[in-house]
N, C-alpha and C positions, 0 to 999 in steps of 0.2 A: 300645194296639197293642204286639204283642210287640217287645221290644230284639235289635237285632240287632249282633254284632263284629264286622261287617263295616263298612268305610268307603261311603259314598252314593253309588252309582253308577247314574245312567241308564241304563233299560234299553236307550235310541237310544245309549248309546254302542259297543256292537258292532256289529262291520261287518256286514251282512248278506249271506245267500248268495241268489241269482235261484233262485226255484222256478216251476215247470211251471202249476201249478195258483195259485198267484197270478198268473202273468202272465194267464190266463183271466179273474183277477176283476176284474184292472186294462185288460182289456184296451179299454175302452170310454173310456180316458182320455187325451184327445186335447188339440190346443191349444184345438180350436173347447171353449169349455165348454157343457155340456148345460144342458136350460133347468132351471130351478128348480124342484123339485115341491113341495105345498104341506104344509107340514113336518106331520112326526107330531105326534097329540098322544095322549100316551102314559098318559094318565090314565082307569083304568076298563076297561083292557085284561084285565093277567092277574091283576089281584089283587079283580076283580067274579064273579062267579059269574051269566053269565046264563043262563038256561033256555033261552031259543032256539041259543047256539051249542052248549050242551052235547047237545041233541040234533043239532043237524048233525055234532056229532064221535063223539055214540056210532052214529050213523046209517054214516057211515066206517070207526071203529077199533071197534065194539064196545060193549057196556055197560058196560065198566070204565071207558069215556073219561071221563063225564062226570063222576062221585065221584075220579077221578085230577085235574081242573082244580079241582076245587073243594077240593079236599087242597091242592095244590098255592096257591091262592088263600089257603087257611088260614094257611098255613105262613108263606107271605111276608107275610099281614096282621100274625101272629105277629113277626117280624123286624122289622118295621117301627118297631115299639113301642120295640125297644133304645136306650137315649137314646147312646150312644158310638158313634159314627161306624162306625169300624173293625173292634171287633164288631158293628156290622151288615152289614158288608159280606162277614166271614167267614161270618155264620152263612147269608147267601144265597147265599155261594159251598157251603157243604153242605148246603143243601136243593135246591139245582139238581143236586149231584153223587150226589145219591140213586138217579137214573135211570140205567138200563144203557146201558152203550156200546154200541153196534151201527153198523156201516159203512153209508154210503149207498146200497153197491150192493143189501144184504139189507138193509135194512129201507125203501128205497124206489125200489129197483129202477132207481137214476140213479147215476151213475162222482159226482156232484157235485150232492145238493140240499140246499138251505139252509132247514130245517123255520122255519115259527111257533114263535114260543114255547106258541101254542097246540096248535099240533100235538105240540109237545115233552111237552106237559103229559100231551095225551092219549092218546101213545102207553107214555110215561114212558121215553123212548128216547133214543138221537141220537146224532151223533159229534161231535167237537169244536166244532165252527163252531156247531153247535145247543144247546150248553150255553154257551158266551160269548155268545151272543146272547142265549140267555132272561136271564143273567143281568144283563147291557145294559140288558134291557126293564125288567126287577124293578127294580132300581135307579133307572132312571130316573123306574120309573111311585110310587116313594120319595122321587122329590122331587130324586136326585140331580143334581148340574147336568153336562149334557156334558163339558164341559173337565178334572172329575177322572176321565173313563172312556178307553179309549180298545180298542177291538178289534184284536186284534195278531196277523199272521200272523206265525208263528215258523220255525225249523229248528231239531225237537229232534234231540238227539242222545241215542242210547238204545240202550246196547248194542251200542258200536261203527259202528251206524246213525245215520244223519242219515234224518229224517221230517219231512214235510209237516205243521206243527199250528198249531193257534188256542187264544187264548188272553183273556182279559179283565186290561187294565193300570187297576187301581185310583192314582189320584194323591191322597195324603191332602192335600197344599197344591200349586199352580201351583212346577213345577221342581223336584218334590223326587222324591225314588226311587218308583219306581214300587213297589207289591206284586202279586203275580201270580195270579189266578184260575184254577187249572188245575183239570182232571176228572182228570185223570191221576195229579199231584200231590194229595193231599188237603189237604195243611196249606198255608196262608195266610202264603205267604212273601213278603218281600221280592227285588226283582229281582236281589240282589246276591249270593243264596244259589241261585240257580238258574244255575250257568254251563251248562248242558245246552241253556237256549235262546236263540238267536241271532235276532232281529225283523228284519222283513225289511220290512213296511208296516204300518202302523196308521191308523186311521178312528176315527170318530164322529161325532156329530148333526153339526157343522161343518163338519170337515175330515178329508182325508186326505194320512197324510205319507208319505214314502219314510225310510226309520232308514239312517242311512249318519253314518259317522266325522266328529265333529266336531259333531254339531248332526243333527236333521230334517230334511226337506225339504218342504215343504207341495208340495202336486201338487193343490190345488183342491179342489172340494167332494165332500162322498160319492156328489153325485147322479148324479156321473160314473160311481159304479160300477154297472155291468148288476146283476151280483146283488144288491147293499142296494138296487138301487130297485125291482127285483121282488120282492124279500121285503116290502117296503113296502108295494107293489101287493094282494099276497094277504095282510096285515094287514090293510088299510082293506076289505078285501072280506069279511074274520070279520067285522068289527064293523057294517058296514051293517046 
């Protein structure tokens, strides 16, 4: 892993700012907790190549879809192989970031959707939320264990602008600095070289936290959230 002159700093250690379109995704998080769904299992997803979904996707997007998942299957069976952690986690953070950026409203005609990693694959597309996620999936379906990932809504700041963005928190040990997976960002930084973003909530397979001064806040499981459990929903419905 690259060295960084920077001192170790938690990405949860800046305050966070309340955004619009997080409060939407949290919106479903209540005291009653939601019932449990029966957890993913993330093995044989995007790194199999099957014949039946690649025609339901080039059936969809085209006949580029299907040789675009199976590239893309390539690629991360490729990365997989890397025996160093860290370089492996970079080289799937730039093979996920190969794919163009495009906004939800043009490329799926929704203010706010949250594509498959298969969908990602086979459109070779997506906006933020849709490149932390595939990269989520990849890593996981790698063997990674939850507790070093975590899905991070940020406020970047860029160009005088504060923006709504997502982002993928790599944890190489339990409590140490995060490094940061951005589309935006290309290079494979640790959290303490990126003062542009501010976290505002973070998820994964387990939990989800609120980032506020001083520590986390756990707010319960992710099943709470409406959208990870429909993106979930039309998961288990590719792979039927």
């Amino acid at each position: 892993m690259p060295a960084t002159s920077h001192p170790p700093r938690l990405l949860s250690r800046r305050l966070p700012c309340v955004r619009r379109w997080v409060a939407r995704a949290l919106v479903a998080i209540t005291a009653v907790a939601a019932a449990q769904a029966t957890a993913f299992t993330y093995e044989g997803y995007l790194l199999a190549v099957r014949a039946e979904l690649q025609q339901r996707m080039d059936a969809r997007f085209g006949s580029k879809a299907g040789p675009r998942m199976a590239e893309l299957a390539e690629s991360l069976n490729t990365a997989g192989h890397i025996a160093e952690e860290a370089l492996r986690v970079e080289r799937i953070n730039q093979i996920a970031n190969r794919a163009r950026y495009v906004t939800d409203p043009v490329l799926w005609k929704s203010e706010d959707y949250w594509a498959t990693p298969v969908e990602f694959a086979a459109v070779a597309a997506g906006d933020c939320e849709d490149y932390a996620l595939t990269k989520y999936f990849a890593l996981r379906e790698l063997g990674m264990p939850a507790d070093k990932l975590r899905i991070t809504y940020v406020r970047l700041l860029r160009e005088g602008r504060l923006e709504n963005h997502m982002v993928l928190a790599y944890y190489p040990e339990p409590g140490a600095e995060p490094w940061v997976m951005d589309n935006l960002e290309k290079r494979f930084m640790p959290a303490a070289e990126r003062p542009d973003l501010t976290p505002v909530y973070s998820f994964n397979d387990d939990r989800v936290w609120k980032v506020q001064g001083g520590g986390d806040r756990e707010l319960g499981s992710p099943q709470q959230l409406r959208k990870w459990r429909e993106l979930l929903d039309r998961v288990r419905a590719e792979v039927k």
